[in-house]
VMD Tcl script that builds the backbone (N, CA, C; Angstrom):
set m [mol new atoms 336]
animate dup $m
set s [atomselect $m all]
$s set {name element resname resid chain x y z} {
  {N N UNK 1 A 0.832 -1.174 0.000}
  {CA C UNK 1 A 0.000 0.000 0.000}
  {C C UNK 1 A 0.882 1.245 0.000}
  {N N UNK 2 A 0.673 2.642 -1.060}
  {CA C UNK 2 A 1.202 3.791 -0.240}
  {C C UNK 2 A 0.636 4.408 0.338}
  {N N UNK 3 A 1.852 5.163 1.068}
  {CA C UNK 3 A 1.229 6.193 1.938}
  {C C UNK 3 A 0.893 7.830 1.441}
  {N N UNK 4 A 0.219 7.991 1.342}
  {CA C UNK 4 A 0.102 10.230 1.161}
  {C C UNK 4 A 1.377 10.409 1.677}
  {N N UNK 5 A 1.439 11.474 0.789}
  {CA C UNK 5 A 2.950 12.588 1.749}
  {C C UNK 5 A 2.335 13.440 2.421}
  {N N UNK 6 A 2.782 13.954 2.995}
  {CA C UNK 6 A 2.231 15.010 4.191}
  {C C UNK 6 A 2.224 16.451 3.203}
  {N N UNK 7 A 2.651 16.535 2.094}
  {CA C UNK 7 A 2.502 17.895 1.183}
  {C C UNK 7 A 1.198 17.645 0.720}
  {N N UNK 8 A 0.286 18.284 1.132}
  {CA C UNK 8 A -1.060 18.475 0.914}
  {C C UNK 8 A -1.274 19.073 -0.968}
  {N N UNK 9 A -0.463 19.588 -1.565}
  {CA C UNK 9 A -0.105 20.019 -2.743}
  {C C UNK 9 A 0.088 19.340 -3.739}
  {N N UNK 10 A 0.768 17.982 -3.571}
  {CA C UNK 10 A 0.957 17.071 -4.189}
  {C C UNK 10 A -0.245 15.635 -4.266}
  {N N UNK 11 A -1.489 15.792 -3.042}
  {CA C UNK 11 A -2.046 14.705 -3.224}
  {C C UNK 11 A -3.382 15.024 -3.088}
  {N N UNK 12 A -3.889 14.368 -3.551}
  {CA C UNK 12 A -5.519 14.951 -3.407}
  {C C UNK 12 A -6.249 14.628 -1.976}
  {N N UNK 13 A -7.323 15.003 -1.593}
  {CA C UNK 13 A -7.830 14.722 -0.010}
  {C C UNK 13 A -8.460 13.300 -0.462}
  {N N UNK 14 A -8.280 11.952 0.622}
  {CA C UNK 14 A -8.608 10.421 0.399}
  {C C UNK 14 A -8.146 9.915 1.566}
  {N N UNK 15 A -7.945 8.875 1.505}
  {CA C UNK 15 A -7.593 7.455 2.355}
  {C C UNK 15 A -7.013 6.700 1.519}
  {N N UNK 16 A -5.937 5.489 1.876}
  {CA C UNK 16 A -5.856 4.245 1.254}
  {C C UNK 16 A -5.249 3.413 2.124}
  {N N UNK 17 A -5.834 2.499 2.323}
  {CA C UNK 17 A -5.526 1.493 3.623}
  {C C UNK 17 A -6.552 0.887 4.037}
  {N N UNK 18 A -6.431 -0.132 5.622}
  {CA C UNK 18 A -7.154 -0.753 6.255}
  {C C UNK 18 A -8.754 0.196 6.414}
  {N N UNK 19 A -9.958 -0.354 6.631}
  {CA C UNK 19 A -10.750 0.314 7.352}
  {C C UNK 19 A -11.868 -0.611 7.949}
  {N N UNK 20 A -12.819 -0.346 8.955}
  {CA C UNK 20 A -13.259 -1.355 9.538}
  {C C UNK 20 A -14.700 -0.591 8.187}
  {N N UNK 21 A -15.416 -2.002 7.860}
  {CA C UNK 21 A -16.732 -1.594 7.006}
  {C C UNK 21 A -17.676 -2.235 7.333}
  {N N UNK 22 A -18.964 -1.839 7.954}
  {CA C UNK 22 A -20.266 -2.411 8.569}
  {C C UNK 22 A -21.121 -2.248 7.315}
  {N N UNK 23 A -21.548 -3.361 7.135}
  {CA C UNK 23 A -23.069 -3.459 5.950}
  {C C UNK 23 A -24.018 -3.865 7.153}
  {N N UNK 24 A -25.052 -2.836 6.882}
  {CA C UNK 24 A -26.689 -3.755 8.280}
  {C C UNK 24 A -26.172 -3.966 9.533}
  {N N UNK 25 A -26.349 -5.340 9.331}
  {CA C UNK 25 A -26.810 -6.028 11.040}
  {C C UNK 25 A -25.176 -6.785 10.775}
  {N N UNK 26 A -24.517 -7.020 9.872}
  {CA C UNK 26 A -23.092 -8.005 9.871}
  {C C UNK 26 A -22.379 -6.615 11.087}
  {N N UNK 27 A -21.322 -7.732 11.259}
  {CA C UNK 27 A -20.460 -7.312 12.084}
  {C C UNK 27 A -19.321 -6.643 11.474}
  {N N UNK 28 A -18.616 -5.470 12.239}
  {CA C UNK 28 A -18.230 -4.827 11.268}
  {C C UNK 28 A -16.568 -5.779 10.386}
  {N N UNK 29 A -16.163 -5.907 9.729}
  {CA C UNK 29 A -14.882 -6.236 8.696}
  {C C UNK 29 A -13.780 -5.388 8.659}
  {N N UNK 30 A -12.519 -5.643 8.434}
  {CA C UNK 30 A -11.668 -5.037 7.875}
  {C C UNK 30 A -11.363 -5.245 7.021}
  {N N UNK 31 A -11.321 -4.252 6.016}
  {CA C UNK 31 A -10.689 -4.882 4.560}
  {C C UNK 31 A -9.803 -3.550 3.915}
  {N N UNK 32 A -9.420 -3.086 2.918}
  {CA C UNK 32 A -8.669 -2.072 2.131}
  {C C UNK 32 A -9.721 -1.442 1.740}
  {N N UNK 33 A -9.298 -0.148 1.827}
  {CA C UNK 33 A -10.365 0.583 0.856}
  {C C UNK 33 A -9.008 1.668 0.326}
  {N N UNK 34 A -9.928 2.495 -1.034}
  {CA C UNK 34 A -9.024 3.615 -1.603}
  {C C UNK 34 A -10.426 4.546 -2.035}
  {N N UNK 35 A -10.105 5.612 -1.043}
  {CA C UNK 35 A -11.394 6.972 -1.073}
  {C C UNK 35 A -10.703 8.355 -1.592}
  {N N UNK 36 A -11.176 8.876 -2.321}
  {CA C UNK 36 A -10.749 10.464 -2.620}
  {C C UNK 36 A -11.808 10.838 -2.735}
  {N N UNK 37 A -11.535 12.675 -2.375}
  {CA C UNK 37 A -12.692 13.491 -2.711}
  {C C UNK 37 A -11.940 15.079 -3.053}
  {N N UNK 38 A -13.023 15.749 -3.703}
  {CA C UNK 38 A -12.852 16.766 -4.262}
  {C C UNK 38 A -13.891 17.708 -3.824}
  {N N UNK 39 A -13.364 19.229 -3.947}
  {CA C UNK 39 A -14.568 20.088 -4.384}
  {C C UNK 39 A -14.913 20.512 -5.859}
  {N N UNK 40 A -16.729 20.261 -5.578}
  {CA C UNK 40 A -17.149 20.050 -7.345}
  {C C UNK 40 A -17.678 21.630 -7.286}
  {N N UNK 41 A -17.044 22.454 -8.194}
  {CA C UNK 41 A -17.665 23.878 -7.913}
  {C C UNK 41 A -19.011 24.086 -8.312}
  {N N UNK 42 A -19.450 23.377 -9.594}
  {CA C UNK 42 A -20.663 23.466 -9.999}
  {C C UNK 42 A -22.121 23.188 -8.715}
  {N N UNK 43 A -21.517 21.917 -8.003}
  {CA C UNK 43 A -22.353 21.852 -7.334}
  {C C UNK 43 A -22.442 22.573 -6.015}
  {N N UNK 44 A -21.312 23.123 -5.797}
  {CA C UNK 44 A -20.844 23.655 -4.192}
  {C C UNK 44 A -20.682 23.097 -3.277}
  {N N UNK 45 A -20.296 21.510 -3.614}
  {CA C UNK 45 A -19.888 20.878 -2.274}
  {C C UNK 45 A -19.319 19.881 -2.279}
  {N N UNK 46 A -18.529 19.218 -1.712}
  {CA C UNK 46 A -17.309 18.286 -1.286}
  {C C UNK 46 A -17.930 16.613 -1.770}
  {N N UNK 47 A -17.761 16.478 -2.688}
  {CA C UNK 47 A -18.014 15.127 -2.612}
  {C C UNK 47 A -16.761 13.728 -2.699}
  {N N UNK 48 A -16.930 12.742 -2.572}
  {CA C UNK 48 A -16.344 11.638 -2.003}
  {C C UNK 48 A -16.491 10.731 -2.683}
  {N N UNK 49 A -16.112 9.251 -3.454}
  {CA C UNK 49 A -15.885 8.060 -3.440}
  {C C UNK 49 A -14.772 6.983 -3.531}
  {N N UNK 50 A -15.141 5.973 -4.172}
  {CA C UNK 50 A -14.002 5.235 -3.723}
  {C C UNK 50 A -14.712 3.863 -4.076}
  {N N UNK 51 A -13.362 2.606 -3.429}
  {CA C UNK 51 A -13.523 1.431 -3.473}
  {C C UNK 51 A -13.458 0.784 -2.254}
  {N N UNK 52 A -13.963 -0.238 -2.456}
  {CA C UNK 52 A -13.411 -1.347 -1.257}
  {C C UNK 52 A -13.482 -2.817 -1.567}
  {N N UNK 53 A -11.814 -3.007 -1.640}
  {CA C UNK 53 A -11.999 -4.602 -1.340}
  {C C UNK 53 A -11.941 -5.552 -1.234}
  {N N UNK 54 A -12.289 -6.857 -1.482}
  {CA C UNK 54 A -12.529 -7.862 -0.726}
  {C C UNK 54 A -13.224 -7.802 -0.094}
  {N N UNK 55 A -14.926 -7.469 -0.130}
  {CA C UNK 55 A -16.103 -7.548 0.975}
  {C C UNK 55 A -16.855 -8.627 0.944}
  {N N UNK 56 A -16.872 -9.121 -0.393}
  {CA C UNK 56 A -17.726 -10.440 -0.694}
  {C C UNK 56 A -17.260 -11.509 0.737}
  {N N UNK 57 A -16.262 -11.421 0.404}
  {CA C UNK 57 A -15.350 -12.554 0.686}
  {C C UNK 57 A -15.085 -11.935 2.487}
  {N N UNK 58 A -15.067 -11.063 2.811}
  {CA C UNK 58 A -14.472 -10.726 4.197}
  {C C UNK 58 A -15.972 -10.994 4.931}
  {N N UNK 59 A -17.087 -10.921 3.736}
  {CA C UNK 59 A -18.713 -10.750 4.666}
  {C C UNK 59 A -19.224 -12.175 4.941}
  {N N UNK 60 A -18.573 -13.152 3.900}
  {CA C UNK 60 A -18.941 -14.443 3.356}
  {C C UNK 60 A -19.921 -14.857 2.800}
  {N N UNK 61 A -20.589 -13.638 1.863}
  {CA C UNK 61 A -21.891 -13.444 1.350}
  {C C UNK 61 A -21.621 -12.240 0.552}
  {N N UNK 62 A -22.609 -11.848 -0.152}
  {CA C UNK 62 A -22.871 -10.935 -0.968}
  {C C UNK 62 A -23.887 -9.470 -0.433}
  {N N UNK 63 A -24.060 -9.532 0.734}
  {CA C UNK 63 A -24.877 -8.296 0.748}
  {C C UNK 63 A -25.314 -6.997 0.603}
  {N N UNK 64 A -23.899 -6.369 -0.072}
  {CA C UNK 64 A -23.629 -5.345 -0.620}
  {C C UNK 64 A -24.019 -5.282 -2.183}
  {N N UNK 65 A -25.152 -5.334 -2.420}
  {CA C UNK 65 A -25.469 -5.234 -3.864}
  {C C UNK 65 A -25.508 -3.305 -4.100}
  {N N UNK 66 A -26.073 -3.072 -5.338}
  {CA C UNK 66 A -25.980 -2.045 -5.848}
  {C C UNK 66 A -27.175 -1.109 -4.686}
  {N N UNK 67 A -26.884 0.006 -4.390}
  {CA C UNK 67 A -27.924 0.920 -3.443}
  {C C UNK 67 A -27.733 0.386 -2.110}
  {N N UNK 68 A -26.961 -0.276 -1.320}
  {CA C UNK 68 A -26.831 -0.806 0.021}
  {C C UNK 68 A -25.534 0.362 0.682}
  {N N UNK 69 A -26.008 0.963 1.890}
  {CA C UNK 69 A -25.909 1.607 2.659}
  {C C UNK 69 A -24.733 1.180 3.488}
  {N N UNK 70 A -23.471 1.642 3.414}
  {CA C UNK 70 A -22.427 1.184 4.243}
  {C C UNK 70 A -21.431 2.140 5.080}
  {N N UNK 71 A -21.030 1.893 6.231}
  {CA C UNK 71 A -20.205 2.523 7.150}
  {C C UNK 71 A -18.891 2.313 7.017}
  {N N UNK 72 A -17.950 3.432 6.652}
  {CA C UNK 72 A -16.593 2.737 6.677}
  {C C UNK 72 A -15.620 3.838 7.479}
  {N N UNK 73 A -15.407 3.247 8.705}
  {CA C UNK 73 A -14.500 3.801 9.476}
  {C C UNK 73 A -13.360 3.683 9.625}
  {N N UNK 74 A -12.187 4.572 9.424}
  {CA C UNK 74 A -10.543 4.939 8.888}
  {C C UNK 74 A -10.073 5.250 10.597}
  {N N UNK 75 A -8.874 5.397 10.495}
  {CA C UNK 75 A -8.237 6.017 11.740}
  {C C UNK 75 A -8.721 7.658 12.026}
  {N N UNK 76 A -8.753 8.440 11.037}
  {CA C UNK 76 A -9.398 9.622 11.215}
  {C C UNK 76 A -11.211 9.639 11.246}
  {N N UNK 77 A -12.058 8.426 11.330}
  {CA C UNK 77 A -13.527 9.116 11.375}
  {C C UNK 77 A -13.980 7.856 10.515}
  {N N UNK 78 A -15.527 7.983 10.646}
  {CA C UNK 78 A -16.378 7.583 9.821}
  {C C UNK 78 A -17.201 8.271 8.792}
  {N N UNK 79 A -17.485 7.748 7.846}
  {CA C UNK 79 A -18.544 8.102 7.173}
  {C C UNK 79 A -19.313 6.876 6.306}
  {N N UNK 80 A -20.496 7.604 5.614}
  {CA C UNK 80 A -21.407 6.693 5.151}
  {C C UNK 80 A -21.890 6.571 3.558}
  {N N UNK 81 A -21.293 5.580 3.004}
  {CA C UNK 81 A -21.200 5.407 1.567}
  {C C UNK 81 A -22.254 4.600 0.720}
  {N N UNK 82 A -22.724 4.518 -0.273}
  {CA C UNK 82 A -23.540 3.521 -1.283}
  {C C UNK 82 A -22.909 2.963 -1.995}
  {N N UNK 83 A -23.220 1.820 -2.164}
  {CA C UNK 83 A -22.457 1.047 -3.196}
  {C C UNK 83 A -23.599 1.356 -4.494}
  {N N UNK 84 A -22.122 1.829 -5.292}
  {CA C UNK 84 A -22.427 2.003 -6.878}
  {C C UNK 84 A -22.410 1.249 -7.589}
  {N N UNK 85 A -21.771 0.055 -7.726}
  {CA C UNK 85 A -21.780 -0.918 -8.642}
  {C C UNK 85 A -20.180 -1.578 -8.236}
  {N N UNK 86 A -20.224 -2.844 -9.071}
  {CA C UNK 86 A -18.720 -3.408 -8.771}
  {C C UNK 86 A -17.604 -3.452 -10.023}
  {N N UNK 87 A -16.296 -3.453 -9.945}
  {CA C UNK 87 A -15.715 -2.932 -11.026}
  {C C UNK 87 A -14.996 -4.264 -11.400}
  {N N UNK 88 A -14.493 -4.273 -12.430}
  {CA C UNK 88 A -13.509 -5.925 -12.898}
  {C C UNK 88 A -13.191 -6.603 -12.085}
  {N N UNK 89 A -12.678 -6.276 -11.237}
  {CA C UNK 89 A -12.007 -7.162 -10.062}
  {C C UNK 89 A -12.788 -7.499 -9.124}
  {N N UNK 90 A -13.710 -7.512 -8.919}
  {CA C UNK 90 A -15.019 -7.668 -7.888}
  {C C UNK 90 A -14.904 -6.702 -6.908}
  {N N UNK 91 A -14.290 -5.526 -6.698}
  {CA C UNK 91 A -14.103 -4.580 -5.701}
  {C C UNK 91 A -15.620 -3.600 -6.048}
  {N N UNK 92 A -15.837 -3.776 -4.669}
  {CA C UNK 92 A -17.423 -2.498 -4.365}
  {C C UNK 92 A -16.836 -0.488 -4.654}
  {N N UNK 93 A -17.241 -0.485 -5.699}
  {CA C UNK 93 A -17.452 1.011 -5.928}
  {C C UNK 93 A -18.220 1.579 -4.940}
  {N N UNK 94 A -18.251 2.999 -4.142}
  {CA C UNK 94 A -18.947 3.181 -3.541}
  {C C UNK 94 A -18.918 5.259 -3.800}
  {N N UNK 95 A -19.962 5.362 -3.560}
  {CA C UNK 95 A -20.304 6.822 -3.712}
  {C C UNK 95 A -20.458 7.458 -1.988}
  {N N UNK 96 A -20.089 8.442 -1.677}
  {CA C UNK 96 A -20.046 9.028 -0.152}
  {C C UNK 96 A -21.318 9.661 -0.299}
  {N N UNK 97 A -22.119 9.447 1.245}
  {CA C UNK 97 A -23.386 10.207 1.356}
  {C C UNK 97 A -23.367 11.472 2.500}
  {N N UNK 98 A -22.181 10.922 3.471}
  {CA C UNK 98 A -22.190 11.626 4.444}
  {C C UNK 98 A -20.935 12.399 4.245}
  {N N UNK 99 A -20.269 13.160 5.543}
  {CA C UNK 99 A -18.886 13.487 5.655}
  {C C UNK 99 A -18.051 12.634 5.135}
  {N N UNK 100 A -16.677 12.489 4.228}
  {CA C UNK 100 A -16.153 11.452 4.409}
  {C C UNK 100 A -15.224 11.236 5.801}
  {N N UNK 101 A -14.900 9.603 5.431}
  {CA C UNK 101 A -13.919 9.309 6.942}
  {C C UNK 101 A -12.765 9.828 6.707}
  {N N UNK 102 A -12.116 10.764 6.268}
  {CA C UNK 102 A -11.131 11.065 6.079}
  {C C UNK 102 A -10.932 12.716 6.001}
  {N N UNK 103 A -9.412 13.006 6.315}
  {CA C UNK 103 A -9.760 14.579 6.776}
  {C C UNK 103 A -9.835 15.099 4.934}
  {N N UNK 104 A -10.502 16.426 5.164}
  {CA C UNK 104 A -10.203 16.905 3.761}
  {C C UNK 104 A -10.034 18.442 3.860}
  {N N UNK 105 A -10.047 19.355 2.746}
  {CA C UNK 105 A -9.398 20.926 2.821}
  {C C UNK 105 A -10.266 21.579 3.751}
  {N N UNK 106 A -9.260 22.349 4.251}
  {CA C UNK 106 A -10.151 23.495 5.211}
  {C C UNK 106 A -11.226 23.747 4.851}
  {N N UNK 107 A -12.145 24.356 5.622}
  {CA C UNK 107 A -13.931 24.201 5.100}
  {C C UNK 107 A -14.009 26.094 5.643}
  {N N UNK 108 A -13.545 26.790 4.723}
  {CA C UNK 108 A -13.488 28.641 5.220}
  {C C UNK 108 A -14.819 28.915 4.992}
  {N N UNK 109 A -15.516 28.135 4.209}
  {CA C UNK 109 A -16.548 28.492 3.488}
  {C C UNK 109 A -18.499 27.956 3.829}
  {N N UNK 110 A -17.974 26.997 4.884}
  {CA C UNK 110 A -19.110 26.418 5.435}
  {C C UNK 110 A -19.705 25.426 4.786}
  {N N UNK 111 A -19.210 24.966 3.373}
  {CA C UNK 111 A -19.330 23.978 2.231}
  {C C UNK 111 A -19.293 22.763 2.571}
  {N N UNK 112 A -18.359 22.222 3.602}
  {CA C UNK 112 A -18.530 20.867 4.186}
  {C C UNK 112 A -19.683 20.802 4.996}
}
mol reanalyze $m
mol bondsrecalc $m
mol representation Tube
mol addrep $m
């Protein structure tokens, strides 16, 4: 896995690493995830996604289908994502609904 550099200039605001991920009533998992987010000016606000995975397999089931509601908590925070669909490799695409778990640019503007 890498790590971000600490030059905020050089990397975009994300995660990539371990994170614990709760689907429902399962217990929560650890698996990899890789999250970035941006500010979208058109819309005026911070949005978030990403991947995660190995969930099939870490859940021992499939319950993460497309529109399922998931928690994925990082060393900096939680937040709360949808799964968008799954990509070649069987890894869960996921779209951010809430804050993401991860820190992102100063908020001068009240936008987060």
């Amino acid at each position: 896995m890498t790590d971000f550099t600490e030059d905020e200039h050089d990397e975009p605001d994300g995660y990539r690493g371990p994170a614990h991920v709760t689907v429902g009533a399962h217990a929560p998992v650890i698996v990899d995830v890789e999250l970035s987010g941006n500010f979208e000016p058109i819309s005026g606000r911070f949005v978030w996604r990403g991947r995660v995975r190995e969930l099939t397999r870490a859940l021992g089931l499939d319950d993460a289908t497309v529109g399922t509601e998931l928690t994925i908590t990082t060393p900096d925070g939680s937040g709360v994502a949808r799964v968008s669909g799954l990509d070649l490799w069987g890894s869960h695409m996921v779209d951010g609904v809430t804050r993401p778990p991860f820190p992102v640019m100063e908020d001068t503007e009240g936008l987060l």
